[in-house]
N, C-alpha and C positions, 0 to 999 in steps of 0.2 A: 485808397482801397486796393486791397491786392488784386492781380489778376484772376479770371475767373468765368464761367461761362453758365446756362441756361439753356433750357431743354424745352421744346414744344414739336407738337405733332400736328400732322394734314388733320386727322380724324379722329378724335377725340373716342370716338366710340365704332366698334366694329362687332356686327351681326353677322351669322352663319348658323346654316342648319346643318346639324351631325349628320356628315355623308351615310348609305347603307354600307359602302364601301370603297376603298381607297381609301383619301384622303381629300380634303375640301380646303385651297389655301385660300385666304386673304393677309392685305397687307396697308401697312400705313408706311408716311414718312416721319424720319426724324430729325428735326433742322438742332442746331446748336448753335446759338446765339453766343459771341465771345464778348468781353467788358475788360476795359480795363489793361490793356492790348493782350490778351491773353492768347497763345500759339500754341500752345501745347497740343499731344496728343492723346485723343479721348477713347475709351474702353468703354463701351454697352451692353448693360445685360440687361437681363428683364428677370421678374419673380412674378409669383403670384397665380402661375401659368396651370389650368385647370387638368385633372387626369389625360390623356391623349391629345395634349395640345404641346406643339415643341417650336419654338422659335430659332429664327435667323437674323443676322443684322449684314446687309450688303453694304457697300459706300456706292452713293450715285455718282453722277455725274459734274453735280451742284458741288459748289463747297460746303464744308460740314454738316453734310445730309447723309442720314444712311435709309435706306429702305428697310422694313420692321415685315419680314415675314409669318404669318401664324400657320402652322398646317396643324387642320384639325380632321382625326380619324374616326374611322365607325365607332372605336369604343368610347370618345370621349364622351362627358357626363354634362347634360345639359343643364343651364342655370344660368346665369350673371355670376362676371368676377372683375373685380381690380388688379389691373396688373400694374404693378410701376417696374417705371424705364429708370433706368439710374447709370449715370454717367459719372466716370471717373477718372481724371489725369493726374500726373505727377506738379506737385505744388500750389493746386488749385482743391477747393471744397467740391466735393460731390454736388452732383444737380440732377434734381428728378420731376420726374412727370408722372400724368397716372393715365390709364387708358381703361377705358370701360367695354368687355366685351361680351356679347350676348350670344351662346349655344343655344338653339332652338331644338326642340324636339326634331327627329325627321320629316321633311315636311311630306306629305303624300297629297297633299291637294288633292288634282283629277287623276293620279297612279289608277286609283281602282277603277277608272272613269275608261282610261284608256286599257286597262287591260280587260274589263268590262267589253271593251268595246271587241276588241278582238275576239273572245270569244263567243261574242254574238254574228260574226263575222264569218265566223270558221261555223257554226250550227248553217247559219246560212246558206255557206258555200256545200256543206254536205249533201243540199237536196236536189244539188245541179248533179248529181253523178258524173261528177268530174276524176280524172286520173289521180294517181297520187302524183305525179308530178306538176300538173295542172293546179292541183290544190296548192301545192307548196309555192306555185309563181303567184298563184290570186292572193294567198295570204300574204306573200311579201307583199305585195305591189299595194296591197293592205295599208300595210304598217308603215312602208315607207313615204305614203301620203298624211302621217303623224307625224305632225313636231315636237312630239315627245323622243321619237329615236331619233339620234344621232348616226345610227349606219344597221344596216337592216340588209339580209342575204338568205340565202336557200342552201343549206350543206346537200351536196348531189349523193354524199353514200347512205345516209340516215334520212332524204327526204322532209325535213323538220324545214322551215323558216323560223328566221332567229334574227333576234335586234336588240341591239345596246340603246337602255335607255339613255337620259340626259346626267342622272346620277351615275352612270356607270352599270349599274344592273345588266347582267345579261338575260332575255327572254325569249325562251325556244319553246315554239308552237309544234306541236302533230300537223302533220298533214294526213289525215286518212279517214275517209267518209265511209264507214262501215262497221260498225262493233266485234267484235270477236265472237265468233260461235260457241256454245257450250259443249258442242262434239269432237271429232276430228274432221279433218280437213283434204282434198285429192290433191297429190303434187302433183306440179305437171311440167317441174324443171329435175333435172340430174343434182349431186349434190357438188356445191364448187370444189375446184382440188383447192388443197390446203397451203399455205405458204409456202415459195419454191417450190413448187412443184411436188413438194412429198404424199406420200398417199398415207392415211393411218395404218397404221401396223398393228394385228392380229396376232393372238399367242394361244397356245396351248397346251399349258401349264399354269401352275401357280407364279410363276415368274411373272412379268411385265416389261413392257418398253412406252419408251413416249411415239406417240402416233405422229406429232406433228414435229419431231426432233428439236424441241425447242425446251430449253430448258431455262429460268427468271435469274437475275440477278438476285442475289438473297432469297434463293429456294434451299429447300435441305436437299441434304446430298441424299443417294440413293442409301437403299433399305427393302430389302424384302417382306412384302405383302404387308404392308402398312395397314395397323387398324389408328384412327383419328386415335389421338392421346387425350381428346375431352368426350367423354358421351353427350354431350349437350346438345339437341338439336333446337335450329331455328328456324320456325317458316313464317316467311311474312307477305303480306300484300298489298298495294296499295293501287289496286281496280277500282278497287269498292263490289258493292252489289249488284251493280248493273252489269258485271261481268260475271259469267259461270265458273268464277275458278276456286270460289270457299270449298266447293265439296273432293274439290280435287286436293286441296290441301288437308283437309279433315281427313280422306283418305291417306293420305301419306302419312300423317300426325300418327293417326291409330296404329298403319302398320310398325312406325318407327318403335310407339309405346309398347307393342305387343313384344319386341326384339329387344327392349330391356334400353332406349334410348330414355333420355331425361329431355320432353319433350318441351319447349315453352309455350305457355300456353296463349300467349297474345299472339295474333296474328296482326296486328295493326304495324302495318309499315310507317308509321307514324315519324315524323324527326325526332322525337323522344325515345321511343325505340330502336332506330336504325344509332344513335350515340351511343345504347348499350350495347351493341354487337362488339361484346369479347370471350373469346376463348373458346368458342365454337365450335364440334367437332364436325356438323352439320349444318349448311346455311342456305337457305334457302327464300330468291327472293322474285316476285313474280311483279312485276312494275313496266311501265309506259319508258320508253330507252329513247333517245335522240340525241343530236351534236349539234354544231355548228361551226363554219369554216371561217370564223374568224380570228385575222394573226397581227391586225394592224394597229397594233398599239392599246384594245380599250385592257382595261386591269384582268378581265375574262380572256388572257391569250389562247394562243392553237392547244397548249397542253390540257386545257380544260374542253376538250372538243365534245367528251359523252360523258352525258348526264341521266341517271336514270330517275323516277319520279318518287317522293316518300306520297305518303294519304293528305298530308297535312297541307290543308289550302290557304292561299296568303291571303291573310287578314293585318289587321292594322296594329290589331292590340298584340300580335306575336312578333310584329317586326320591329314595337317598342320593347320588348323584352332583352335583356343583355345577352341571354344564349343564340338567338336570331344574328342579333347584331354582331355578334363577335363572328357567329358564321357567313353574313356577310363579307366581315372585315377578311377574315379571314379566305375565301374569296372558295366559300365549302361550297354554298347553297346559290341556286340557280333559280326563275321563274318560270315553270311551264304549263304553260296548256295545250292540254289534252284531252280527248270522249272521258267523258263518265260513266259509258255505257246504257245511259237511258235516254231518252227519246222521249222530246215534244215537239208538238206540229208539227210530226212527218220526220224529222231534222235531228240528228246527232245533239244532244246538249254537252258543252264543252264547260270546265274549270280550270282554275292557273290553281297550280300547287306550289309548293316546293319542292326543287328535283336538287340529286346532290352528285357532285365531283369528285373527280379523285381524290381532291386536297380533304374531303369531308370523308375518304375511306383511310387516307391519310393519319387525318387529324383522330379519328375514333376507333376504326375498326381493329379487331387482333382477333386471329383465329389460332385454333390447337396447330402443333406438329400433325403432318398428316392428313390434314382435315379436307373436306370435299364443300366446295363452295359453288354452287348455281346461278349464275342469276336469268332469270327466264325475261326478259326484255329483247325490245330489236335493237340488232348491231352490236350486243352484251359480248362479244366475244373480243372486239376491237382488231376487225380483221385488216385494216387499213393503218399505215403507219404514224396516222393522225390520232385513232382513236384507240389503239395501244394504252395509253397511260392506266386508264380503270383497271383495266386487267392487270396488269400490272404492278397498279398499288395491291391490289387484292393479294398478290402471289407471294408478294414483300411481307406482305403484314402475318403470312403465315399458311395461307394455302395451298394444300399439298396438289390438289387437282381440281382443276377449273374448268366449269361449263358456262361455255355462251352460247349466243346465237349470230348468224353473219347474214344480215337482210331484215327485213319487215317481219317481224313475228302475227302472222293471222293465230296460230292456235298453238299453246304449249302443254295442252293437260295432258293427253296421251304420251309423250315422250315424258314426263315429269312422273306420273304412276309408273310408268313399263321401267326407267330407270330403279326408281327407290325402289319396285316390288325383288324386282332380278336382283340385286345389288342386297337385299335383306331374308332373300327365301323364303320369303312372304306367300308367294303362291296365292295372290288374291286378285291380280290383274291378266286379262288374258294367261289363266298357267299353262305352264306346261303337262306336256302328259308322258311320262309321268312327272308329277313334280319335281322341281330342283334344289336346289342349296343354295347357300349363298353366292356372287363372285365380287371380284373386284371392279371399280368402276370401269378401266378401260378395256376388258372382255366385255363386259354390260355394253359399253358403248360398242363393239367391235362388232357383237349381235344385233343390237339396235342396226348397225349401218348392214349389214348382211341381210337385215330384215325389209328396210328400207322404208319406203312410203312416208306414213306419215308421223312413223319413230325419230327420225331422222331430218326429214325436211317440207317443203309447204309448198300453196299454190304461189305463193309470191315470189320460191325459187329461196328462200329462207333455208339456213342448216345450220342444223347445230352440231358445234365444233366442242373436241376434250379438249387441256392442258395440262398432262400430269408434268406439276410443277416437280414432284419426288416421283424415281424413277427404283421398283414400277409404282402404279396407281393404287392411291388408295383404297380402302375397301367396307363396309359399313357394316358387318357382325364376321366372327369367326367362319370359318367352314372345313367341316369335316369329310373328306375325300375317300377315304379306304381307312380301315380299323384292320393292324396285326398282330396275334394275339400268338406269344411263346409260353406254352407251358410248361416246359421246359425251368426257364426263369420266372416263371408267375409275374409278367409283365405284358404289356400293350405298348406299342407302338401305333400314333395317329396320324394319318399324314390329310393334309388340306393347308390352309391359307389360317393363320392365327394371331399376325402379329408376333413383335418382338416381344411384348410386355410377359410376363408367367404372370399365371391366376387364378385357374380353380378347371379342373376337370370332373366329372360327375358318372358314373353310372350304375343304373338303378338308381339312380336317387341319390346315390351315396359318394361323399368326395371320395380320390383317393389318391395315394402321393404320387406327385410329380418326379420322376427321375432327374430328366433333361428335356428343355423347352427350346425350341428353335422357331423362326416363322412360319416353316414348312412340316414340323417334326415335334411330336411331343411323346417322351415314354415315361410310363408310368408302370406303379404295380396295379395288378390285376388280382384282389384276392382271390380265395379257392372260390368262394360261394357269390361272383361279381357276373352279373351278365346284366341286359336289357338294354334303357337306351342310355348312348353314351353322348355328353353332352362335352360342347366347352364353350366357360362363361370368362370374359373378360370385361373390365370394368362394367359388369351390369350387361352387356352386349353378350344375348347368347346366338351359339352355332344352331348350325340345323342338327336335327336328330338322328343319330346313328346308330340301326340294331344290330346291337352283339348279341347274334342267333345260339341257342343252348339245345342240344340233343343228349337226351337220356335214353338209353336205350337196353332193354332188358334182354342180356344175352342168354341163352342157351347153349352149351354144351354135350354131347357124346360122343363117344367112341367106345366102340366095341371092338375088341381085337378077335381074330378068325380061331373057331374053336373056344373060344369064348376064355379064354388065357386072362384077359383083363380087361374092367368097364371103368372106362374115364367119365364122369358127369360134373357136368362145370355149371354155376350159375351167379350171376351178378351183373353188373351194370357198368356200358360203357359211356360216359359222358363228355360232350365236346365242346367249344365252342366257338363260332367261325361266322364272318360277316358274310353276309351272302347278297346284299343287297346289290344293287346296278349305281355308277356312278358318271358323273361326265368330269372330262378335262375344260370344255368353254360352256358355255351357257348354248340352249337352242341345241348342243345336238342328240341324238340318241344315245342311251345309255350304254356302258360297256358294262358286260359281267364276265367276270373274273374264273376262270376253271383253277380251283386251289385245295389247297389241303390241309390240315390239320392232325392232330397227337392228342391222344385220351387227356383228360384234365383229370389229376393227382388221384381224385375221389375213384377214380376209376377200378374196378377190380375183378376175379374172374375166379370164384371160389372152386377148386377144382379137388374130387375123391375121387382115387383109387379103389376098386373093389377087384378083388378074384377068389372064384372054390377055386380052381386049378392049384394053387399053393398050398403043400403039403407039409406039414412037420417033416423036418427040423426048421425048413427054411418058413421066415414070414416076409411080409410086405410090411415097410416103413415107411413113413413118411403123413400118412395118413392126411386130414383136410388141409390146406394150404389156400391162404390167399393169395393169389398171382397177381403185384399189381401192375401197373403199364408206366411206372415212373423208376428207372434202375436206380438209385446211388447208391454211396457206400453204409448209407441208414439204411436202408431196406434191402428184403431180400434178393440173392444175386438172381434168382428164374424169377423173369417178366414175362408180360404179356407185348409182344408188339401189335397195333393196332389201327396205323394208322387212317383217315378217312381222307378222301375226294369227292368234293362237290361241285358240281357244274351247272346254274343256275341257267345256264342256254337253253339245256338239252333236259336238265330235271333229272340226270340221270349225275351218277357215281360210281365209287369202288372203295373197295374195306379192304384192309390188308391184314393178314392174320398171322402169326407165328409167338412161338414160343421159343424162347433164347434164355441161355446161362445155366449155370449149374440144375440141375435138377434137384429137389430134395427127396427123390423118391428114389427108392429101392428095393430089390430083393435082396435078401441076407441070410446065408446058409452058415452050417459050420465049418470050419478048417481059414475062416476070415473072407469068406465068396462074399463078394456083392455084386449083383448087376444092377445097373443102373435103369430105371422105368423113367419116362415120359410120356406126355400126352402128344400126340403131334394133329395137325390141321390137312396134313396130306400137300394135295396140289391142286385142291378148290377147283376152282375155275379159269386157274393158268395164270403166272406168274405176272408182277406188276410192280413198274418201279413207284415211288411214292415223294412227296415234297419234303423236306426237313424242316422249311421253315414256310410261313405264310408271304413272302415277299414277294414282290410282284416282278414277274417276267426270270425269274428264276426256273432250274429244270428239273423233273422229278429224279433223281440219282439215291434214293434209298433203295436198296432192295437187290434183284428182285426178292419179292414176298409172293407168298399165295394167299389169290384175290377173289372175294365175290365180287358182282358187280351189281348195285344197289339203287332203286329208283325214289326219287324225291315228287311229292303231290306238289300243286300250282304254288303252295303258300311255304316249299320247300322242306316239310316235313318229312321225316325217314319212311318209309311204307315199309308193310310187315317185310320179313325174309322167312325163307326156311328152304334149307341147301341138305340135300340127300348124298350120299356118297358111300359105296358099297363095293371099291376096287379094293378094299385092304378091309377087310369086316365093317364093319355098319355105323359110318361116321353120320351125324345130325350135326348143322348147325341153325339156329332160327332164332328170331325174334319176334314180340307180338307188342303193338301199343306201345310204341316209342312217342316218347313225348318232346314237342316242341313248346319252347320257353321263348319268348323276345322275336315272332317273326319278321321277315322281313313286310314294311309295309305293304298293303293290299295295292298300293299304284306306287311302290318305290319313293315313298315322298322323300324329300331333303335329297332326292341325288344329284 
């Protein structure tokens, strides 16, 4: 017989139940019998090997023994299989063995039993009105009388108690005996200063800067006045009903949908839900937040320290499901219990969810360029260098500005409305008076922290902290700041916060074209017949409303020259158009109004006759009716009207500027070739007055001088009648009656 060898094992057969997580090894031996004097050397493999199961072959100690490693992970697929061992050397026949190994379901035995038991545990401990710290040593001290956990601790920033079970599982408990009120709440700590020492930073302007100087690895670079690049808004929650915070969502939901967002309509912070968080231009998520300081070895290391809660509570038939399990494996999903908000016998009733890690913001989430991300949880900010990582993955995955919180969250509704309202010009939560616009989130927050109380921070010493990941902060609809309007070039100029994107500007109703679009800056034409309100809509997301004010106003003309030589009567209509509304630079403070001026719009004109007996044969008067309009060029006639208006929305008061310029077309004309030349003139009014050329702001009046009436405006900025007497040079009239206002400014300034 030729040489030759034989295969046998310790264990014929080997059982395991599919870890939740990690891996789960077992292992047999493999002896090899030689015959025949056979020396050679032997190669072992194995086949047969089920989905997530992978082998090793060691050499022991023994002679031709090798140790038969299995490591089997969360994903592998439970059943029976045959695996043969098959040995192979040079000059010798193959020799095989079979091994029989059994994947069991996971097993959960007393799992529900024990975490049952805890949260009957923690209801209990709630009716002793014990500390939050006191809670979190009873519930350890709890858990670590179970021999179900292997290592069991109290994280001191997040106050939670937290324990590794036997499979590995990590379980992080609330401590905190008290439900959350459905109102606000009285601080009664300061708000902490922010990392190193920096203090947020305040702006005002459309510009921005980061408050807390910190800018993410894989954040976009800066950009001016950033609108989110998705409309998609998310709001989710996983309280439940036992908590007052649906109606604070439905609030924001509605405000968001009224602003032109694409709102989604599930609120279930559910694990099926919180995996479709992509592309987000809006996220918003309101959940039970804690960590745990555990770094010593279990597969749940220190990087996974905060974890905040989905709705979804652990059940048996979800943890046999392969998308559970793979998030186990994957090492997304966490166990906690926490209140549910309702109360029997006196006593907080407590549930274990599933709460998720940064690996599961990692593994799932993706937000827009730009986008503004919330999560309203305690400790959601990751102010400690421990619980960093969430935030973090959040900022990586695409968000432009991130809100947390740093401490125990007692109450997030009030700072979560006063945000989204100020941030959309909503005007629905505490408004202002008069109403405002839009702004961007880190003025929003800059006001909030200016305002203080309970925008800002809580009795537990809780604050909520910004991150504009893009520098400045994002911003949640367009907004329009000042409207300047050249008629000159039949254009508008907008200035506010827009975004980079171009998309559609509107007024009255009516689109109209875009010249050049900037974040700050949009000019457009202006037709002849365009006034009311002037809007700007970007992907669906509209501005606040801004009225382009219109005065018509029906002039009158005369002059009578002394001895009655010549009667000038003029009549027609001078029409303008000029913002006059009040505006602010940051959110919260009073409005400015603008002392400015304006130039007739094109339609404008000033039908002016000459009449005199005084003219005798041979000589007559030429020229005869003539329209005078107030727009010079080389199309039209060279004698204008100049005209220009000042309004001052302060004071309700103004000034018109009057004169007549360029050739004349009137004359007298005798024989021998005489002409003299005839005009109408305005005299010197009310005494001379320089005027604006353009509408631009902080610019200085340098037209003129002109001669000026001085003109008053009612509350709602309407022209009031005039009529101006003058009898130093024969018997001048100037007057108007029933000027008419088009597009006033709002009755309380809204959108400023």
């Amino acid at each position: 017989m030729p040489p030759g060898f034989s295969l046998s094992l310790t264990d014929v057969t080997l059982n395991c139940a599919v870890p939740w997580s990690g891996g789960a090894t077992l292992s047999t031996t493999v002896h090899c019998l030689p015959s025949d004097g056979f020396s050679g050397d032997i190669t072992l493999a194995v086949s047969g090997l089920p989905d997530g199961v992978v082998s090793a072959f060691t050499p022991t100690s023994a002679v031709n023994a090798w140790t038969l490693q299995l490591t089997v992970d969360a994903c592998a697929t439970s059943g029976t299989a045959t695996l043969t061992i098959r040995g192979s050397a040079p000059g010798a026949a193959d020799a095989t063995t079979t091994l029989g190994l059994t994947l069991s379901t996971p097993a959960e035995g007393d799992k529900l039993a024990i975490l049952s038991s805890v949260e009957q545990e923690c209801s209990r401990l709630c009716s002793q009105n014990l500390t939050q710290p006191q809670m979190a040593d009873a519930i350890a001290a709890f858990m670590k009388g179970q021999p179900e956990y292997v290592e069991v601790g109290v994280d001191p920033v997040t106050q939670y108690a937290w324990g590794i079970l036997q499979d590995g599982r990590m379980h992080i408990v609330e401590a905190s005996n008290a439900p959350a009120p459905s109102t606000g709440f009285s601080p009664t700590k300061s708000i902490p200063v922010p990392p190193s020492g920096q203090s947020p930073v305040t702006r005002s302007s459309e510009s921005s800067s980061n408050p807390l100087g910190e800018l993410l690895p894989g954040a976009a670079g800066a950009v001016d006045n950033v609108l989110p690049a998705s409309s998609t808004a998310r709001l989710l929650q996983s309280l439940g009903p036992g908590f007052a915070v649906q109606d604070v969502i439905d609030d924001m939901a509605k405000w968001l949908n009224d602003a032109g967002w694409n709102v989604c309509p599930d609120n279930d912070a559910s694990l099926a839900n919180l995996r479709n968080v992509k592309g987000d231009g809006f996220f918003f998520l309101w959940a039970h937040g804690g960590g745990n300081d555990n770094n010593r070895g279990s597969s749940y290391d220190h990087d996974l320290y905060f974890c905040v809660t989905s709705s979804t509570t652990h059940s048996l038939i979800l943890d046999f499901t392969q998308a559970v399990r793979q998030d186990w494996h994957d090492c997304a999903i966490v166990l906690m219990t926490c209140r549910t908000g309702t109360r029997s016998l006196g006593s907080d009733d407590h549930q274990t969810y599933y709460g998720i890690t940064w690996k599961f913001v990692e593994k799932y989430w993706s937000f827009s360029p730009n986008s503004i991300v919330w999560i309203n949880a305690c400790s959601s900010f990751g102010y400690t260098p421990k619980n960093l990582e969430f935030r973090k993955q959040v900022c990586k995955k695409g968000a432009g500005t991130y809100f947390g919180w740093m401490g125990t969250l007692e109450d997030g509704s009030e700072p979560a409305r006063y945000f989204t309202d100020r941030c959309l010009g909503a005007n629905k939560f505490r408004p202002e008076t008069p109403f405002q616009r839009p702004f961007p989130a880190d003025l929003v927050y800059a006001d909030m922290l200016n305002k203080g109380g309970p925008l800002i921070s809580g009795a537990n010493g809780e604050a909520l902290l910004i991150l504009p990941a893009t520098t400045p902060a994002a911003e949640l609809a367009p907004s329009i700041r000042l409207l300047e309007v050249d008629e000159f070039s039949g254009t508008m100029k907008l200035k506010g916060a827009f975004g980079a994107d171009q998309d559609r500007v509107t007024v009255g109703d009516a689109k109209v074209q875009i010249l050049n679009w900037s974040s700050t800056e949009i000019k457009c034409n202006l037709p002849e017949d365009a006034f009311g309100d002037v809007q700007v809509t970007v992907r669906g997301l509209k501005s606040n409303i801004r009225p382009l004010t219109r005065w018509d106003v029906p002039l009158e003309y005369s002059w009578t020259l002394k001895d009655g030589v010549m009667l000038w009567t003029g009549f027609g209509k001078l029409s303008y158009r000029l913002d006059v509304s009040g505006f602010r630079t940051k959110p919260g403070e009073a409005p400015t109004y603008l002392r400015r001026g304006t130039w007739p719009m094109q339609c404008s004109g000033l039908s002016m006759t000459p009449t005199s007996e005084r003219i005798v044969f041979p000589c007559v008067l030429v020229g005869g009716t003539v329209k005078v309009t107030t727009m010079p060029d080389a199309s039209k006639p060279a004698y204008y009207l100049m005209a220009p208006l000042i309004a001052d929305p302060n004071s309700h008061t103004g000034v018109i500027g009057l004169a007549f310029a360029g050739k004349t077309p009137w004359a007298i004309q005798c024989p021998m070739g005489i002409s003299v030349p005839m005009a109408p003139a305005f005299l010197k009014l009310q005494g001379p007055e320089f005027f604006f050329q353009t509408q631009e702001e902080n610019v200085l009046a340098t037209v003129g001088p002109l001669p000026a009436l001085a003109v008053a405006y009612d509350k709602s900025m309407c022209l009031l009648d005039l009529s101006f007497p003058d009898a130093t040079a024969g018997t001048l009239k100037i007057q108007w009656q029933g000027a008419t206002e088009s597009s006033p400014p709002r009755p309380d300034n809204a959108g400023c």
